[in-house]
N, CA, C and O of each residue as an XYZ file, in Angstrom:
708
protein
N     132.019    -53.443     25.896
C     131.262    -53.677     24.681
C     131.195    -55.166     24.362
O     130.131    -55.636     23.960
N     132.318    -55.965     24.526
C     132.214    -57.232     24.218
C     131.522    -58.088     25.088
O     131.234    -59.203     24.653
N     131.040    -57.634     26.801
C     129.915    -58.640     27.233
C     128.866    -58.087     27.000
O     127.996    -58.419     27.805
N     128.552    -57.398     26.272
C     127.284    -56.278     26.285
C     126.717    -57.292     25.051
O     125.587    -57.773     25.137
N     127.743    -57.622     23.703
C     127.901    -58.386     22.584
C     127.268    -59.871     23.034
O     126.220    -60.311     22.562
N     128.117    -60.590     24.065
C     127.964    -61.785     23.946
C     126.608    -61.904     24.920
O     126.390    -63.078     25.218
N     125.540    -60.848     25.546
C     124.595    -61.103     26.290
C     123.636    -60.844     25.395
O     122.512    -60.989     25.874
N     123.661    -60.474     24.139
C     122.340    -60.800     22.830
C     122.572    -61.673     22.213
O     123.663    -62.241     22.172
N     121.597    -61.960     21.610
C     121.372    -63.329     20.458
C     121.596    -62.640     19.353
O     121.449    -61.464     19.684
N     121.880    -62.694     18.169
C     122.115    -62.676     16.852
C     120.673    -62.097     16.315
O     119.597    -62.689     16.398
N     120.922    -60.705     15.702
C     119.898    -59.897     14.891
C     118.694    -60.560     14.229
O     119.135    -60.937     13.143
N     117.745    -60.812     14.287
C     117.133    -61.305     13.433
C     117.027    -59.823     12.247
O     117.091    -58.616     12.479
N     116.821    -60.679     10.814
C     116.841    -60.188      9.871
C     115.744    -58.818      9.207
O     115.777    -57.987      8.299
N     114.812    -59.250     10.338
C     113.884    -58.243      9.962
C     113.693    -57.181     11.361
O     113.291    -57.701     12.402
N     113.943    -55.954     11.340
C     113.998    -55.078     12.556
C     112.264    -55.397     12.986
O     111.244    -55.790     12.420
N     112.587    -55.063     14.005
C     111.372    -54.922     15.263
C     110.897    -53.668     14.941
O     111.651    -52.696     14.973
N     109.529    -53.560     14.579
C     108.721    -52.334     14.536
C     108.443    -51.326     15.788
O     108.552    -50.101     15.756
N     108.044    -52.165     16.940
C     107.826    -52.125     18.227
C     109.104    -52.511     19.305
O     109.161    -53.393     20.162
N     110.198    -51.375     18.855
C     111.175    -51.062     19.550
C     110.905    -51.369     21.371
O     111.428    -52.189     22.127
N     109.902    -50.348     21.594
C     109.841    -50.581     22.831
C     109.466    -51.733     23.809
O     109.762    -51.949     24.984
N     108.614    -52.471     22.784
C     108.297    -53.839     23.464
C     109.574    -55.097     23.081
O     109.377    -56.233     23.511
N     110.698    -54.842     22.362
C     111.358    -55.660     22.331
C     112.439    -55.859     23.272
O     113.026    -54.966     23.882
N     112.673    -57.225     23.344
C     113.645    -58.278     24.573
C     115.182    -58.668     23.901
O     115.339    -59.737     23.312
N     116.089    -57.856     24.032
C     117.557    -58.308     23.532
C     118.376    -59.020     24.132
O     119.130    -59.882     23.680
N     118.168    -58.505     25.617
C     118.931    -59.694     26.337
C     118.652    -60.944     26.253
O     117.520    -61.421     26.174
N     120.004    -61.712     26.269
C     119.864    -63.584     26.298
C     119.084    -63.790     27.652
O     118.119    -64.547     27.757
N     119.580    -63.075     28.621
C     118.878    -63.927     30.016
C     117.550    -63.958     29.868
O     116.940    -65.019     30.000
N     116.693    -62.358     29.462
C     115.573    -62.875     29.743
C     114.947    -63.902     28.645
O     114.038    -64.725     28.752
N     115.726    -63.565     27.622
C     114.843    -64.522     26.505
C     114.671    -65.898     26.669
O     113.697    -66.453     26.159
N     115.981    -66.874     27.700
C     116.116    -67.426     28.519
C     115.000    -68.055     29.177
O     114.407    -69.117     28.988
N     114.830    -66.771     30.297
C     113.712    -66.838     30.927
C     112.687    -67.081     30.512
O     112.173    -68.182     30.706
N     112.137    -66.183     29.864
C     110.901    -66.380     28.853
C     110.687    -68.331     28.376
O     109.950    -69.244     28.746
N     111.746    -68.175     27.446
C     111.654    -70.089     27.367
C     111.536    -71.159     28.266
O     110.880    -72.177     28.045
N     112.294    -70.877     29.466
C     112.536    -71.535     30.696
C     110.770    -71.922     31.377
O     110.157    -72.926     31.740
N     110.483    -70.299     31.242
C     108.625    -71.027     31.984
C     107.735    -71.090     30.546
O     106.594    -70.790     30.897
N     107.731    -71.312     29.263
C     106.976    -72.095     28.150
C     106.816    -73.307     28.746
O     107.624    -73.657     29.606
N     105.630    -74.217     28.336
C     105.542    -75.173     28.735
C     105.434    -75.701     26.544
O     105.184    -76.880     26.290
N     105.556    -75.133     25.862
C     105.395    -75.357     24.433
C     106.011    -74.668     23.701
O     106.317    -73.498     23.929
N     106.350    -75.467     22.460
C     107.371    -74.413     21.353
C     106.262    -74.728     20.404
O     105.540    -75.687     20.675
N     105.981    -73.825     19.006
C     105.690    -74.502     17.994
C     106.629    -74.205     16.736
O     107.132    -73.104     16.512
N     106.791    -75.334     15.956
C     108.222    -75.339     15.024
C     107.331    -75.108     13.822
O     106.304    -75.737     13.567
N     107.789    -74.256     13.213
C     107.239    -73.841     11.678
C     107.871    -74.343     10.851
O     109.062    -74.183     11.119
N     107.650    -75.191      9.447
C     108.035    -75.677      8.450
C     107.521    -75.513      7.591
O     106.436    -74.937      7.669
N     108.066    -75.960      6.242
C     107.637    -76.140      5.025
C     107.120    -77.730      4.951
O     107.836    -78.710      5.155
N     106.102    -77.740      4.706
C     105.397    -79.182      4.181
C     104.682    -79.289      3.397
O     103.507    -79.079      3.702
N     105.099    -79.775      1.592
C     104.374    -79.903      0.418
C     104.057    -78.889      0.181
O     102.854    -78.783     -0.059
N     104.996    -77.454      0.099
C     105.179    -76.805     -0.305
C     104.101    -75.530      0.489
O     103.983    -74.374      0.081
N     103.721    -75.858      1.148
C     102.906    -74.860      2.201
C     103.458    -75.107      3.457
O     104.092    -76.140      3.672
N     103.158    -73.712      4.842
C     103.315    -73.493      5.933
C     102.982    -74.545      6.721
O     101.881    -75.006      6.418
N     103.655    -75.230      7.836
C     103.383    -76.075      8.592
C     103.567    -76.081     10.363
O     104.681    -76.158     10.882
N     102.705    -76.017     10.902
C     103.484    -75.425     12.500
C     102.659    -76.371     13.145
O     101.459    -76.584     12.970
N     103.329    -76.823     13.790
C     103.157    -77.906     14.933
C     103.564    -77.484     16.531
O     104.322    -76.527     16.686
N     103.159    -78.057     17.455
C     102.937    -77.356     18.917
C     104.088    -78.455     19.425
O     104.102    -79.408     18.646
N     104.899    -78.574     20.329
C     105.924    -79.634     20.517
C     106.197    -79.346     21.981
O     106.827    -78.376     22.402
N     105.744    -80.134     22.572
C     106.984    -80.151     23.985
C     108.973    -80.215     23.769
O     109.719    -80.893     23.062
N     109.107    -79.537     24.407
C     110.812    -79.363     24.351
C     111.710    -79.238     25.241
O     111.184    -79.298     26.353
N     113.129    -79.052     25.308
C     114.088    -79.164     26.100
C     114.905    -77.880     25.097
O     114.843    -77.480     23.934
N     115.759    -77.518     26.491
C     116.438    -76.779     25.768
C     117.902    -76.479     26.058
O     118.185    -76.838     27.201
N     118.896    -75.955     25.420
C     120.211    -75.450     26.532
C     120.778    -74.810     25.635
O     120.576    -74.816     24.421
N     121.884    -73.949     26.573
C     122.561    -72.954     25.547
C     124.067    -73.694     25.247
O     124.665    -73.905     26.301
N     124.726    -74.087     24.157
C     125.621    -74.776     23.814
C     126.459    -73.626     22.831
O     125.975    -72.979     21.903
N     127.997    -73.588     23.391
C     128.971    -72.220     22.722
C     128.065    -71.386     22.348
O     127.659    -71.527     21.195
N     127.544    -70.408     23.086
C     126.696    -69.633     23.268
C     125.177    -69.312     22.136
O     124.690    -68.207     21.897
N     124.793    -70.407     21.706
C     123.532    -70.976     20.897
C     122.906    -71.278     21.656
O     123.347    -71.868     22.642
N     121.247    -70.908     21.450
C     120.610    -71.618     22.045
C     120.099    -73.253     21.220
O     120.026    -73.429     20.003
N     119.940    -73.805     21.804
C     119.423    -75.482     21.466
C     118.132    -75.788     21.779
O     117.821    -76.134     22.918
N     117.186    -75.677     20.702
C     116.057    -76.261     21.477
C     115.648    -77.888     20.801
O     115.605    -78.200     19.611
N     115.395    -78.700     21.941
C     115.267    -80.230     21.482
C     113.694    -80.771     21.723
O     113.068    -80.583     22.766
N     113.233    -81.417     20.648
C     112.095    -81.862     20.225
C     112.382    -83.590     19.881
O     113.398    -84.234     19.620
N     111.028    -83.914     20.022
C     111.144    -85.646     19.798
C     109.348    -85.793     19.417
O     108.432    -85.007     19.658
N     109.346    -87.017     18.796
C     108.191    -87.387     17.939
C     108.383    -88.842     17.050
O     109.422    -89.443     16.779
N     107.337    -89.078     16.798
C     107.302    -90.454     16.388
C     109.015    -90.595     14.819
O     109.845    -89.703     14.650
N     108.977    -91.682     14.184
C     110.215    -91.198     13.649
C     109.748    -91.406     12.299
O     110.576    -91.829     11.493
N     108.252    -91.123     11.805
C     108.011    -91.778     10.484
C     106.471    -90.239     10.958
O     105.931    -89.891     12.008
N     106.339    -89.745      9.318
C     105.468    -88.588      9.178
C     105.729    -87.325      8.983
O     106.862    -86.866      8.835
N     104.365    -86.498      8.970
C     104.759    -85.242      8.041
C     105.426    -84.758      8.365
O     105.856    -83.973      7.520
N     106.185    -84.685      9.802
C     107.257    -83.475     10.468
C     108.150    -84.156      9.773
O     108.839    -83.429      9.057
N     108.399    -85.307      9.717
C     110.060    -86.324      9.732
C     110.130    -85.590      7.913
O     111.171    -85.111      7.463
N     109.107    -85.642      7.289
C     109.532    -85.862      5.982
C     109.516    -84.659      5.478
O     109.770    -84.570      4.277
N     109.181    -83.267      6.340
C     109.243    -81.810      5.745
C     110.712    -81.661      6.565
O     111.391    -80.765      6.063
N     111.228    -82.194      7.476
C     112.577    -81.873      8.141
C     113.499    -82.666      7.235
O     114.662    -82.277      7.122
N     113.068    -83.795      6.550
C     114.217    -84.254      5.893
C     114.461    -83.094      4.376
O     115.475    -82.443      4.128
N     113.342    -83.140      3.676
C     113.194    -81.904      2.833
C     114.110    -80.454      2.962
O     114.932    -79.918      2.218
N     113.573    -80.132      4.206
C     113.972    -78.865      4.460
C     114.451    -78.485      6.228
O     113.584    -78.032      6.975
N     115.592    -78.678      6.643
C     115.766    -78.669      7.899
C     115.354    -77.336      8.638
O     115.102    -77.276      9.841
N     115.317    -76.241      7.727
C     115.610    -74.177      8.241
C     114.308    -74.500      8.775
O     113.482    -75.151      8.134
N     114.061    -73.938     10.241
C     112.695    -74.150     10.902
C     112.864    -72.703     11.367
O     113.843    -71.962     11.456
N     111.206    -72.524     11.705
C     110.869    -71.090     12.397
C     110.300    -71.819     14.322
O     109.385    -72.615     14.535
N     111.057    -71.296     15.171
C     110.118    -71.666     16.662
C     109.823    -70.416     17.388
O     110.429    -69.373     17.633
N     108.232    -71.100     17.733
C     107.403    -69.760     18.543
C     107.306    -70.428     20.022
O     107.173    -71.633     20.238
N     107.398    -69.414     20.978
C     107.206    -69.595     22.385
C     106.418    -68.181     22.766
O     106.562    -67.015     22.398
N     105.555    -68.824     23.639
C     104.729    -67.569     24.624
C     104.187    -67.641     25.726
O     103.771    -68.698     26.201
N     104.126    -66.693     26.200
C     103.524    -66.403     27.842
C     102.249    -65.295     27.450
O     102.257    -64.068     27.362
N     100.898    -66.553     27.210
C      99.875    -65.367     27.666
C      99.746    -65.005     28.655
O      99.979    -65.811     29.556
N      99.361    -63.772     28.984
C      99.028    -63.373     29.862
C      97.139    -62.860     30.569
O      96.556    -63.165     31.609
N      96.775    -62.067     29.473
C      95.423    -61.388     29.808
C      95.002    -60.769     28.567
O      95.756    -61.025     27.628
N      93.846    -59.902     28.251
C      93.348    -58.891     27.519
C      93.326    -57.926     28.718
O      93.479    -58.193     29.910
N      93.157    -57.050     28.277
C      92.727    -55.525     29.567
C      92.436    -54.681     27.979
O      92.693    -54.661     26.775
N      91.460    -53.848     29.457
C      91.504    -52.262     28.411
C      92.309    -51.644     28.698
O      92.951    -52.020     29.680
N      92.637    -50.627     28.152
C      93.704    -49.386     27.906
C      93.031    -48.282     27.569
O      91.954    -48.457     26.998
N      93.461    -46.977     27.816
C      92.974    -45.861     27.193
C      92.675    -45.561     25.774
O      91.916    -44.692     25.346
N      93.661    -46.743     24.857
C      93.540    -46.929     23.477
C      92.650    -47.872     23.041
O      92.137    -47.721     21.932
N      92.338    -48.957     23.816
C      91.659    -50.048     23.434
C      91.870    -51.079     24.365
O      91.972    -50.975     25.588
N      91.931    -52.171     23.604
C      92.113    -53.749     24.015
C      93.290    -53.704     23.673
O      93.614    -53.180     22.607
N      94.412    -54.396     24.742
C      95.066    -55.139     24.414
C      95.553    -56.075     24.776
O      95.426    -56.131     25.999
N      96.365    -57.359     24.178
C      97.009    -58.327     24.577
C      98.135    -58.487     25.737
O      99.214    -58.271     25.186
N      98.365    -58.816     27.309
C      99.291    -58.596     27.775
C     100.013    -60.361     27.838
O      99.362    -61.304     28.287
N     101.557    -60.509     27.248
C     102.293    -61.557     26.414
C     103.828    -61.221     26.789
O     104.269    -60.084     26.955
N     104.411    -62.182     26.870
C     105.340    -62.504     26.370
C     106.468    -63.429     25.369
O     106.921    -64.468     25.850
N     106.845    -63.043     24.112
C     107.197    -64.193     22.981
C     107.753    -63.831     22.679
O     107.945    -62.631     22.878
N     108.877    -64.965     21.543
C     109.811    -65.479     21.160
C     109.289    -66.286     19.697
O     108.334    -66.962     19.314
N     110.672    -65.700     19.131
C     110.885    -66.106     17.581
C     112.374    -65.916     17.579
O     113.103    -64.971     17.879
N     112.704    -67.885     16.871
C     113.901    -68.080     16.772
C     113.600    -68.793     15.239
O     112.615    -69.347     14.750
N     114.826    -68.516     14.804
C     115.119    -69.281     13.549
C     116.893    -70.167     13.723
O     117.955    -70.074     14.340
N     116.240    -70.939     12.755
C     117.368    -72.354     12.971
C     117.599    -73.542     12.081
O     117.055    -73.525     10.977
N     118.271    -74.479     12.395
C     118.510    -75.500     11.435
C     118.216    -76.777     12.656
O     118.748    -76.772     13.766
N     117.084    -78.027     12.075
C     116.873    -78.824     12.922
C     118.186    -80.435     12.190
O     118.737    -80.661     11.112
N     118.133    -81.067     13.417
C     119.299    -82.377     12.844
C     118.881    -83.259     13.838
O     118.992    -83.104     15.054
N     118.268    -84.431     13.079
C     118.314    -85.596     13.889
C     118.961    -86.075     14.794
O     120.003    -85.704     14.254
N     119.248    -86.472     15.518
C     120.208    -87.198     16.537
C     119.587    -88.517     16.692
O     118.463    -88.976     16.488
N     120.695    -88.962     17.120
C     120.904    -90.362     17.113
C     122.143    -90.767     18.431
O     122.996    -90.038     18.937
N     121.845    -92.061     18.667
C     122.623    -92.376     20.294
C     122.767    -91.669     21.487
O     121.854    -91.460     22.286
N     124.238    -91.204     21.628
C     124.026    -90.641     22.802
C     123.696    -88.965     22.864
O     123.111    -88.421     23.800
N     124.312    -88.147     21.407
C     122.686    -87.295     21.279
C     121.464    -87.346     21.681
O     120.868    -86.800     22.610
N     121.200    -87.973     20.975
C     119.480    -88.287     21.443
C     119.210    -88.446     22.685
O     118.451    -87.893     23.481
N     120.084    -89.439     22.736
C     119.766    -89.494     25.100
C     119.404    -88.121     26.047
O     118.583    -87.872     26.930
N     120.782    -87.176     25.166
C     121.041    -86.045     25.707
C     119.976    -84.932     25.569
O     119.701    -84.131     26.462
N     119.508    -84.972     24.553
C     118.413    -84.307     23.989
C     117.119    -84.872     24.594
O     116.480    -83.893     24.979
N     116.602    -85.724     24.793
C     115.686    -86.569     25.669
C     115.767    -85.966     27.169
O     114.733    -85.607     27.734
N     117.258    -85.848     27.905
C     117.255    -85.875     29.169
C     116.529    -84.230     29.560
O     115.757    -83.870     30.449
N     117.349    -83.348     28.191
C     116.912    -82.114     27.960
C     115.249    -81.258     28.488
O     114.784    -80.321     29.137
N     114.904    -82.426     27.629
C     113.380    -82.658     27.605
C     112.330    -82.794     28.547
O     111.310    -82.129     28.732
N     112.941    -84.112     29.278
C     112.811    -84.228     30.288
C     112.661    -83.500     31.247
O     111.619    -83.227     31.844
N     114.325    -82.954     31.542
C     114.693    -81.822     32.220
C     113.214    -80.772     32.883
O     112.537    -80.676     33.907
N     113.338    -80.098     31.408
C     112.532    -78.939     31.073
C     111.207    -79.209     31.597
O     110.758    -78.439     32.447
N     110.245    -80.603     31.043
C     108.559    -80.690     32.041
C     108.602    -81.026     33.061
O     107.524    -81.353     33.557
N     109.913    -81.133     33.963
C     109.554    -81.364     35.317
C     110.321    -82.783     36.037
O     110.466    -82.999     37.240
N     110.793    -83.737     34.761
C     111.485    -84.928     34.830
C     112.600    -85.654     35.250
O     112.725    -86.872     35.379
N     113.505    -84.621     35.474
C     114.744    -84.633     35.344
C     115.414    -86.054     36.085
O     116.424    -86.516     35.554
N     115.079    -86.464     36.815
C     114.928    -87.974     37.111
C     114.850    -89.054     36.649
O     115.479    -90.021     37.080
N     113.702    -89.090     35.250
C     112.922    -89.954     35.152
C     113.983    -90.658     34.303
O     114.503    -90.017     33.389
N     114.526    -92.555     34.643
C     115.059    -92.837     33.444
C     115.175    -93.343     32.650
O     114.781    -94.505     32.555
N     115.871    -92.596     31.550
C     115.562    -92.903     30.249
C     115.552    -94.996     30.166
O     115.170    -95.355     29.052
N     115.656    -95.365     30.456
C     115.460    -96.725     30.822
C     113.788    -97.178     30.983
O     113.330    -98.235     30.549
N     113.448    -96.721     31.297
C     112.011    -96.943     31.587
C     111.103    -96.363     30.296
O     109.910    -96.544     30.052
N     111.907    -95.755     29.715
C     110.727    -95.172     28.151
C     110.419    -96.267     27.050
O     111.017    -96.442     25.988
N     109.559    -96.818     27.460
C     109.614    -98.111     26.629
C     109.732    -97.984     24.785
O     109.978    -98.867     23.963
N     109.363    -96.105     24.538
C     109.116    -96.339     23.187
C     110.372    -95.642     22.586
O     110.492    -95.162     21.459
N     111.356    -95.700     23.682
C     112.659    -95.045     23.494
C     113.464    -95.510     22.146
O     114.531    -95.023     21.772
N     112.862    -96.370     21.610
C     113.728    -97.255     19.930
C     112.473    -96.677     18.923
O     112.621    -96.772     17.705
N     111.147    -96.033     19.528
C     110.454    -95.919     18.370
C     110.664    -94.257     18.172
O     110.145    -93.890     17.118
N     111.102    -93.502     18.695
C     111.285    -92.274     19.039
C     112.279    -91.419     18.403
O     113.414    -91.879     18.524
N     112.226    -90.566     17.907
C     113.426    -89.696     16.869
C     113.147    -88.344     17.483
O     112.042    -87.844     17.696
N     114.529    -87.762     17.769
C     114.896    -86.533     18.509
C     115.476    -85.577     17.852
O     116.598    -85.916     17.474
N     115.178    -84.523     17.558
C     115.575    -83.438     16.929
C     116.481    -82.915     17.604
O     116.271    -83.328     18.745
N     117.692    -82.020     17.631
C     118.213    -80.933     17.820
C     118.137    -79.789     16.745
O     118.618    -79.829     15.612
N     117.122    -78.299     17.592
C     117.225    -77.224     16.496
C     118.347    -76.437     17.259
O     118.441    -76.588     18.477
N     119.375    -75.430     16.446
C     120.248    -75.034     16.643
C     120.078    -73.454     16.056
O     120.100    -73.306     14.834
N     119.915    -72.321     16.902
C     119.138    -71.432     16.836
C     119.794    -70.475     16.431
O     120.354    -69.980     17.410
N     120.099    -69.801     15.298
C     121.150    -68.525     14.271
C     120.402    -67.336     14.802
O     121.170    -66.378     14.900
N     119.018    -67.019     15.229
C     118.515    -65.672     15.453
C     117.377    -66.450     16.828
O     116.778    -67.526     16.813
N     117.427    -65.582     17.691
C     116.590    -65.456     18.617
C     116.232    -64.305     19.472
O     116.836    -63.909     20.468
N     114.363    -63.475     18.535
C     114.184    -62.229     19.282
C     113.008    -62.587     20.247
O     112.369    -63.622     20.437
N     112.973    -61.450     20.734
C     111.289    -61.547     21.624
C     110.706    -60.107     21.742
O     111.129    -59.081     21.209
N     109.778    -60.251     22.455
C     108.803    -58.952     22.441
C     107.566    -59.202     23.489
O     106.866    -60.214     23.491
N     107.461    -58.339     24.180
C     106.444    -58.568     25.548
C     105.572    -57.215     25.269
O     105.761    -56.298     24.470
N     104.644    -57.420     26.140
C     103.972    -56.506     26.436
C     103.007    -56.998     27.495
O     102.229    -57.951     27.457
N     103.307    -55.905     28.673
C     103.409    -56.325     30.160
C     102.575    -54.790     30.718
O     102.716    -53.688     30.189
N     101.975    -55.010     31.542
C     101.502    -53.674     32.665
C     102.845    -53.309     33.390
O     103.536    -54.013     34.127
N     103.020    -52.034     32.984
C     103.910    -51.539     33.703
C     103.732    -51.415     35.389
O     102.645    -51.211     35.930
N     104.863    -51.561     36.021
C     105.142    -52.144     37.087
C     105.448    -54.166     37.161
O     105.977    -54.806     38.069
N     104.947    -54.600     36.019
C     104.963    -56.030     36.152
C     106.275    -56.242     35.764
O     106.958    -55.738     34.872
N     106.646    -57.652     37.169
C     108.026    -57.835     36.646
C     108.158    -58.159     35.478
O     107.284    -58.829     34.929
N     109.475    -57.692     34.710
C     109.859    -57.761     33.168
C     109.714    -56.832     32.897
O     110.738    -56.470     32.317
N     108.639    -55.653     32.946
C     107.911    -55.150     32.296
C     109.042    -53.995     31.884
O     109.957    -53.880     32.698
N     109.088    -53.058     30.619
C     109.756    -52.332     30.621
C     111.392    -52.375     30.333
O     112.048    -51.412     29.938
N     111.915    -53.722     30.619
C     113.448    -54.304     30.525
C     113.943    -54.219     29.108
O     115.077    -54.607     28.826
């Protein structure tokens, strides 16, 4: 029971309607993030909804996931994160439309995490950068050469709930898990 425990993420608060299309395991949710090439981070800004599309990095730290973001260090993200750090992040894998015997539908795979974002600074930030890196393909590239590496502010979000939900043609890998 207790690795069964530590191979999900933390309940999100609102149950899944669509039992059957939902993803509990960490690995695949993992997975799922691993081939995103985009997160988008939901906020509060001036008192309305705010979601922005972000390239990211990510890792699992004492069994949290971490997802790391960077952006200029002055503007509306900087000043709705200083406001209010609790962020919402979306990840997905479109896939297709098809018909079905019922209709149209969407074939996807996504992710919804909730979290608390925190600036970093020094060798955070490096770390969170390399993250980043990592993740589009970079993992090489170094941080030495980023010339706008002093104009640049790096987030770490630190993730309290992370669910997902697919919907896949059966037989497709994932499909059904």
């Amino acid at each position: 029971m207790e690795s069964a425990r530590k191979s999900r993420c933390a309940t999100p608060t609102i149950a899944m309607r669509r039992k059957d299309r939902e993803i509990t395991d960490k690995a695949e949710l993992l997975d799922i993030l691993r081939r995103c090439q985009t997160v988008r981070i939901g906020m509060v800004s001036e008192g309305l909804p705010y979601v922005v599309p972000m390239s990211f990095g990510y890792e699992e730290v004492a069994g949290q996931v971490v997802i790391h973001i960077h952006c200029a260090p002055v503007g509306r993200k900087i000043k709705a994160l200083q406001e209010n750090p609790t962020v919402c992040v979306e990840a997905d894998l479109f896939s297709c439309y098809e018909p079905t015997p019922r209709g149209i539908t969407a074939r996807y795979e996504s992710l919804i995490g909730h979290g608390t974002a925190r600036r970093v600074e020094g060798e955070a930030k490096r770390h969170a950068l390399r993250c980043l890196l990592a993740h589009c393909g970079y993992a090489d590239y170094p941080l030495s050469d980023c010339t706008y590496l002093a104009h640049t502010a790096a987030y770490s979000i630190t993730l309290t709930s992370l669910s997902g939900k697919r919907n896949l043609p059966e037989g497709s890998p994932g499909a059904g898990s």
